[in-house]
C-alpha angles and dihedrals in degrees: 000000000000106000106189095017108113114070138198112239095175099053100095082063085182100059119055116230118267127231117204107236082232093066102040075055100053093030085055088048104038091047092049089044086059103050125159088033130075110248119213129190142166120248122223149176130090138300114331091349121085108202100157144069128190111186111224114189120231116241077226132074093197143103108235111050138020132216126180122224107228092240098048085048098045094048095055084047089058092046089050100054091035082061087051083237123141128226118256112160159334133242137193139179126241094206087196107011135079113255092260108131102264111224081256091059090053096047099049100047109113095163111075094170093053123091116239131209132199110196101192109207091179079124109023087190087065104029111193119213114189131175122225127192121198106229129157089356098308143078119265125196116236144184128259141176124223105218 
């Protein structure tokens, strides 16, 4: 349906992804504005740089798991591609909780060359954004610039 939209945002091993500051910003913002829910989006750029954010719904208003609606999905996929962006991650918000991958978050991740964020709001004063890698059938941390 999308031929050439997924990236791969781990294949330069030697040069951590980069996260624009704007989207740390509106990542911060949008996931506050939703508490007590969980936020969900959609990450994109190109190559290792993420300089975009596409806001996806959950299915869900609650705070401990996230589901995407196919139409919601499938509309930030074409934006994405209509901005001839590829797509580099998700990220999603743990209201209560610290950023450490839930088992629902293990269970429900279908895209292992994708990078994945946890942004804890368990103190909104001190939000905490942290990168994940699927490697071997589980979730690695790993390093990132903002830039």
């Amino acid at each position: 349906m999308f031929p050439h939209l997924i990236g791969t945002p781990f294949s330069q091993s030697d040069h951590p992804l980069t996260l624009h500051g704007q989207v740390q910003k509106r990542l911060f913002t949008a996931g506050k504005e939703a508490l007590p829910h969980e936020y969900s989006a959609l990450l994109a750029g190109n190559g290792a740089t993420i300089s975009h954010l596409f806001d996806n719904p959950s299915a869900f208003r609650e705070r401990h798991r996230f589901a995407w609606e196919g139409p919601p999905f499938l509309h930030a996929l074409r934006s994405i591609k209509e901005a001839d962006l590829e797509w580099l991650g998700v990220v999603h918000t743990h209201p209560l909780t610290p950023p450490v991958p839930s088992p629902s978050d293990l269970a429900g991740w279908h895209y292992p060359t994708l990078s994945y964020w946890i942004l804890s709001l368990a103190d909104p004063t001190q939000p905490s954004l942290v990168l994940y890698q699927w490697e071997q059938g589980r979730f690695i941390e790993r390093p990132y610039v903002i830039g």
